[in-house]
C-alpha positions as a Markdown table, in Angstrom:
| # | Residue | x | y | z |
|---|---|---|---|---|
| 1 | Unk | -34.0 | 2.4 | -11.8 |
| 2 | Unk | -34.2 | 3.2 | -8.1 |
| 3 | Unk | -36.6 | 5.5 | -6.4 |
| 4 | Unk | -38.5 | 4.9 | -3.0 |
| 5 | Unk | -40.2 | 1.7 | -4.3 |
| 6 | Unk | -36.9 | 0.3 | -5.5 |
| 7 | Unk | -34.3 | 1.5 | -3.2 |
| 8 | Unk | -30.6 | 0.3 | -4.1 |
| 9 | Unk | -28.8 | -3.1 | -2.6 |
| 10 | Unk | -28.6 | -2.7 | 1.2 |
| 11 | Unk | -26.3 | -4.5 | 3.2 |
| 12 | Unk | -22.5 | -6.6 | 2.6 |
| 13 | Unk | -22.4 | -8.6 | -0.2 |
| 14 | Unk | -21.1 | -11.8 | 0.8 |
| 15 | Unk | -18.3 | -11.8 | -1.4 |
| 16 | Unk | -15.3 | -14.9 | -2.3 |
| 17 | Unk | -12.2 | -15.0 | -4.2 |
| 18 | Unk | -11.7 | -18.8 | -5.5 |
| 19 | Unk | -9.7 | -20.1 | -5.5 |
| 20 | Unk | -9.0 | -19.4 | -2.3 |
| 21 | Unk | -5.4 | -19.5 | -0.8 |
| 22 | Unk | -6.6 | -22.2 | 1.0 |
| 23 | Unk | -8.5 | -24.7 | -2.2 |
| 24 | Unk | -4.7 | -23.5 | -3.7 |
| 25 | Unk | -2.6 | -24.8 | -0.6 |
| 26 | Unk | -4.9 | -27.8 | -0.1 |
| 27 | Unk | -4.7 | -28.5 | -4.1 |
| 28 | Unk | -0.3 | -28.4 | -4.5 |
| 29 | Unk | -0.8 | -30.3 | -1.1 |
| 30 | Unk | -2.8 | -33.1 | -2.4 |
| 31 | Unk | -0.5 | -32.9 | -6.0 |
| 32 | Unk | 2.8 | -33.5 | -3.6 |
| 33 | Unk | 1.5 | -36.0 | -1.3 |
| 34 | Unk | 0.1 | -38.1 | -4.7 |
| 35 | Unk | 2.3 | -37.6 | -7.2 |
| 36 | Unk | 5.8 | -36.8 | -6.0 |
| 37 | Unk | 6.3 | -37.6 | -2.1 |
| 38 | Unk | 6.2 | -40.9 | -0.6 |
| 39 | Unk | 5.7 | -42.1 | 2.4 |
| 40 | Unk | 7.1 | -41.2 | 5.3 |
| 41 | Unk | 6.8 | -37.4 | 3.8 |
| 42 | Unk | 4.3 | -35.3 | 5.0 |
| 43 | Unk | 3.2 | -32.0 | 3.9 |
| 44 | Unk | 1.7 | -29.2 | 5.5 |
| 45 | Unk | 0.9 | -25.5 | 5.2 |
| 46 | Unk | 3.0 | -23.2 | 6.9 |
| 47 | Unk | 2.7 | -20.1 | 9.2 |
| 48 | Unk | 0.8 | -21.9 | 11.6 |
| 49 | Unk | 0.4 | -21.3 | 15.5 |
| 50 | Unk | 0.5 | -24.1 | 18.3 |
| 51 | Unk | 1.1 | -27.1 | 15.9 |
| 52 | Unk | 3.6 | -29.1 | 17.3 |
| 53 | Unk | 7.1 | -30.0 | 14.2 |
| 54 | Unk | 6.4 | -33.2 | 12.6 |
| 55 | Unk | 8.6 | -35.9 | 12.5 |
| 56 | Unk | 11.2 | -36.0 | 9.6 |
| 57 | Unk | 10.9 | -36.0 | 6.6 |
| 58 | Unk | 8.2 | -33.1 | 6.0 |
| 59 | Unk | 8.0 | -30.3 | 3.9 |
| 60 | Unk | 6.1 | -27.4 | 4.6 |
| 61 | Unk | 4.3 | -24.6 | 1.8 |
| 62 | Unk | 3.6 | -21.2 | 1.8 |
| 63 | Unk | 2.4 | -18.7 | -0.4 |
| 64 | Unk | 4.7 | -15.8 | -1.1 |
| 65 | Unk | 3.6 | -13.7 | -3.3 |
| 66 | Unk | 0.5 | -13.0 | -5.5 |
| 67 | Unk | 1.3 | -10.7 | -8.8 |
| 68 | Unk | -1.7 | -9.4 | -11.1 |
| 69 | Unk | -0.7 | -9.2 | -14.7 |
| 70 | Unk | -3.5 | -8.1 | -16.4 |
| 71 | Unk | -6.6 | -5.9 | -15.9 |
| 72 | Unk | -9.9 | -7.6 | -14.4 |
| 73 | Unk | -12.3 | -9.0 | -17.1 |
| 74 | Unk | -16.2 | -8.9 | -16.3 |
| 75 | Unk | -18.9 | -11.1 | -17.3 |
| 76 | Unk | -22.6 | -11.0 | -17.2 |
| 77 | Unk | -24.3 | -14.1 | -15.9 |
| 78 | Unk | -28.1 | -14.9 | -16.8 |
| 79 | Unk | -29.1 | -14.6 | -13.0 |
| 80 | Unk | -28.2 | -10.8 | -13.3 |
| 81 | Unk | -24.5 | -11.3 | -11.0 |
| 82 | Unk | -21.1 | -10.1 | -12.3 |
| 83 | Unk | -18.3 | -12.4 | -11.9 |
| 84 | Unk | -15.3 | -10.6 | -12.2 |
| 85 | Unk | -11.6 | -12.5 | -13.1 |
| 86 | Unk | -8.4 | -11.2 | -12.1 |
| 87 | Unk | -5.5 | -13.3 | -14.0 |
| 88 | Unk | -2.3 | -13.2 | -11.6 |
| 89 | Unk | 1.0 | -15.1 | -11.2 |
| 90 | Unk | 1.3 | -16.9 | -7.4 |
| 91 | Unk | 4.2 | -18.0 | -6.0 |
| 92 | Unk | 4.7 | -20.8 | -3.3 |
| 93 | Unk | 7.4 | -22.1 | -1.5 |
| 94 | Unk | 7.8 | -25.6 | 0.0 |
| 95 | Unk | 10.7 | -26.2 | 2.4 |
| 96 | Unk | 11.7 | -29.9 | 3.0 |
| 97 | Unk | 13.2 | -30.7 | 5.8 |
| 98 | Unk | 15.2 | -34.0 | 7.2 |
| 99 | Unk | 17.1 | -36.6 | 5.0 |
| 100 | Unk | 16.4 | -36.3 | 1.6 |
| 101 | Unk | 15.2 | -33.1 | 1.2 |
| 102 | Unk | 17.6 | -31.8 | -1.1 |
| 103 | Unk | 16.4 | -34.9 | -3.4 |
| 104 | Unk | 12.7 | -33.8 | -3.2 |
| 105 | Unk | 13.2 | -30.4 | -3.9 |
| 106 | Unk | 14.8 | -31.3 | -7.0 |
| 107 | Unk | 11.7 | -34.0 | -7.8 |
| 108 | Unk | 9.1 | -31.4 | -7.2 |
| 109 | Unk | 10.7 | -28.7 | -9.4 |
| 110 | Unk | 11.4 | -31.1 | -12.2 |
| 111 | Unk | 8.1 | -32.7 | -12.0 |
| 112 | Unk | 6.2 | -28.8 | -11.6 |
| 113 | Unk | 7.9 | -28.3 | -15.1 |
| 114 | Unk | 5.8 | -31.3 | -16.5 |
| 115 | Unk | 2.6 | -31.8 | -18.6 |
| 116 | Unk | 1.0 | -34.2 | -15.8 |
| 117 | Unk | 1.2 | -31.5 | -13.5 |
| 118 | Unk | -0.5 | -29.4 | -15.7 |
| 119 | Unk | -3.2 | -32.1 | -16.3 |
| 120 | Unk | -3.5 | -32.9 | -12.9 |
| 121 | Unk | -4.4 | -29.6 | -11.4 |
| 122 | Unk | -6.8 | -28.8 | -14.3 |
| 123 | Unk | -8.5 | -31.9 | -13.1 |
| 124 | Unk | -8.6 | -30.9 | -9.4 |
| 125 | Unk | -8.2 | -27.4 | -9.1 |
| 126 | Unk | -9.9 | -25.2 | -12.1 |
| 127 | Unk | -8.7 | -21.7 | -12.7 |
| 128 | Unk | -4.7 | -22.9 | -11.4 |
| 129 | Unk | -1.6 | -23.9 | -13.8 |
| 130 | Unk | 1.6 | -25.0 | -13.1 |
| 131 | Unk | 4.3 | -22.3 | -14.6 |
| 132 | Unk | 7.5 | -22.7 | -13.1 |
| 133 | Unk | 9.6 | -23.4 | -10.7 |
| 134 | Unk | 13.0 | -21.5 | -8.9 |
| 135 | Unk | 16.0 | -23.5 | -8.1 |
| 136 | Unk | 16.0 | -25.7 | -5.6 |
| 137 | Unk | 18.1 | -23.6 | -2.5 |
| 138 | Unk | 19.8 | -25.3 | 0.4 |
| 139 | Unk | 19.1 | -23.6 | 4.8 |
| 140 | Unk | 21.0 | -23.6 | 7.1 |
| 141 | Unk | 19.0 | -25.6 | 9.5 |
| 142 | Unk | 20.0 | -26.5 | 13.1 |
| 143 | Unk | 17.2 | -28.7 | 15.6 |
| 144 | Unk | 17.0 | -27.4 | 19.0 |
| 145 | Unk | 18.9 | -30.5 | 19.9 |
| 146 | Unk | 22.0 | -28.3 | 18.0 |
| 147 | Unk | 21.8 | -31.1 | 15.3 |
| 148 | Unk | 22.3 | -30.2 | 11.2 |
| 149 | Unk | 18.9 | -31.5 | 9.0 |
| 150 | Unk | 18.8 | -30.6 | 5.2 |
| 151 | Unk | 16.6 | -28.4 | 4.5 |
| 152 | Unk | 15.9 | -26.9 | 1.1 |
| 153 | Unk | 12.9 | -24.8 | -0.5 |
| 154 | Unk | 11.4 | -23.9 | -4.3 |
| 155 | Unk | 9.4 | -21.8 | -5.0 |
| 156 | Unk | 6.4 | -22.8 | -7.5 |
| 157 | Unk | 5.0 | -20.4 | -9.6 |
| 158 | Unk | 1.4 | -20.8 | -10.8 |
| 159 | Unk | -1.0 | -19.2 | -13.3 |
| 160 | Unk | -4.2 | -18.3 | -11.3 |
| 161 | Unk | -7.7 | -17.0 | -12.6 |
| 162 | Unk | -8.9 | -15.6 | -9.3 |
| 163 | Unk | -12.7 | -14.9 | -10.1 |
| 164 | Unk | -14.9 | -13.1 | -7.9 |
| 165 | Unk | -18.9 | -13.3 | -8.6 |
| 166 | Unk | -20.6 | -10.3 | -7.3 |
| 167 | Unk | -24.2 | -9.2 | -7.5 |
| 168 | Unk | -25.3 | -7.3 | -10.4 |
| 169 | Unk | -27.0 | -4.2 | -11.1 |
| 170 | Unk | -30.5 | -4.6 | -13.8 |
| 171 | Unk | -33.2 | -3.7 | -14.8 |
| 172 | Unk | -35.2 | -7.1 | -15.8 |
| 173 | Unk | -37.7 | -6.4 | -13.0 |
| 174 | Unk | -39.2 | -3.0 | -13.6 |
| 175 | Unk | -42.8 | -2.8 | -12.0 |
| 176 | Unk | -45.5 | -1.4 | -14.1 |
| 177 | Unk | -45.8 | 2.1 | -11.5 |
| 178 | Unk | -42.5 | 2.5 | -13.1 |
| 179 | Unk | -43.2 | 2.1 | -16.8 |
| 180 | Unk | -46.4 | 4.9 | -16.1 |
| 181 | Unk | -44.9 | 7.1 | -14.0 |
| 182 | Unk | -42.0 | 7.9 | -17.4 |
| 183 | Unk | -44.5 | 7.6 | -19.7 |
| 184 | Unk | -46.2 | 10.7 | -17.3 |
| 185 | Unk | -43.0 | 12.6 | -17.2 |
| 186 | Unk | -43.5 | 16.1 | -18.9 |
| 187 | Unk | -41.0 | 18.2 | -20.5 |
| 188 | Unk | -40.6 | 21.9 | -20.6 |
| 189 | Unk | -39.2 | 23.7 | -23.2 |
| 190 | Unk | -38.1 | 27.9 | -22.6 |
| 191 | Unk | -40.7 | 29.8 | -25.0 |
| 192 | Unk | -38.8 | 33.2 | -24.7 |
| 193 | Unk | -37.3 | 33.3 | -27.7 |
C-alpha cells in the first residue's frame, strides 16, 4: 500500500535481458571455435568499427533477426522480484571467408542440426537451443587486391528464453501505522431513505 510513509519505487530499475546478444554471440563463438573449426579459423563477431580483416580463413557472426513466438510468462520469486521470460526464435549468420569456406559452412549447418550441439549449449549457455539451420549460400567476394575468396554464410536459428528479472511490487512489509490506520477507517452509510 503506498501513502506518504511508503511512497512507490523511485528511480531506473537496473534492468537485463540474458542472455544477452553478446553471452549468445560469445556462446555459438566458443561452440565453432571447439567443436567444428580448426585451426587456422578464427571467429569473430561482426559489425564492428576500426578492427583491422583477419587473415584467411575466418568467419564472421551476426545476429539477424530476433522473432517472439509466444506471450511473456511471469514468475514470482521469494525475494518479492518478477522475472519475466519472453520465448523467441534468433537467427544468426556466420560468413566464412578464404579457402575452405564453402566446406565449413556445410560442417557448421550439418553439425547445428545435431544432438551434441544441443547438449553442448545447454551446458554453456542456459535458456539457448540449437533449431536449425538455412542452406549454406555462396558471395561474391573480391579482396581489395581485386582477388576472388570463397565466401559463404548460414544462418543458425536458435530457440531462446530471454528472461528479464524486475523488481516486484508486495506487500510482506506493511508497518504496524498501517495495520491501525485501516482498522480506524470509518464508513458512512446515506440514512435518507
Amino acid at each position: 500500500m503506498q501513502n506518504s510513509s511508503n511512497p512507490p519505487n523511485q528511480g531506473r530499475a537496473n534492468l537485463e535481458l540474458k542472455p544477452s546478444e553478446s553471452d549468445i554471440l560469445k556462446g555459438i563463438g566458443d561452440w565453432l571455435v571447439q567443436n567444428i573449426l580448426p585451426p587456422p579459423w578464427t571467429v569473430r563477431q561482426g559489425q564492428q568499427n576500426g578492427v583491422a580483416t583477419e587473415e584467411m580463413p575466418f568467419a564472421i557472426m551476426q545476429i539477424v533477426s530476433r522473432n517472439r513466438y509466444a506471450t511473456n510468462s511471469r514468475r514470482y520469486n521469494p525475494d518479492g522480484s518478477v522475472t519475466l521470460n519472453k520465448p523467441e526464435k534468433l537467427s544468426v549468420q556466420v560468413t566464412t571467408f578464404g579457402e575452405g569456406a564453402g566446406n565449413a559452412v556445410s560442417l557448421i549447418n550439418t553439425m547445428w542440426r545435431d544432438a551434441d550441439a544441443v547438449a553442448w549449449f545447454r551446458d554453456h549457455l542456459p535458456g539457448f537451443a540449437p533449431l536449425y539451420a538455412s542452406d549454406p549460400r555462396q558471395h561474391a567476394f573480391t579482396t581489395a587486391e581485386k582477388q576472388y575468396e570463397d565466401q559463404w554464410s548460414v544462418d543458425l536459428v536458435a530457440d531462446v528464453l530471454a528472461s528479464v528479472t524486475k523488481p516486484g511490487q508486495s506487500a510482506i512489509h506493511l508497518g504496524m501505522e498501517t495495520v491501525t490506520q485501516a482498522d480506524n477507517l470509518h464508513t458512512t452509510t446515506d440514512k435518507t431513505k
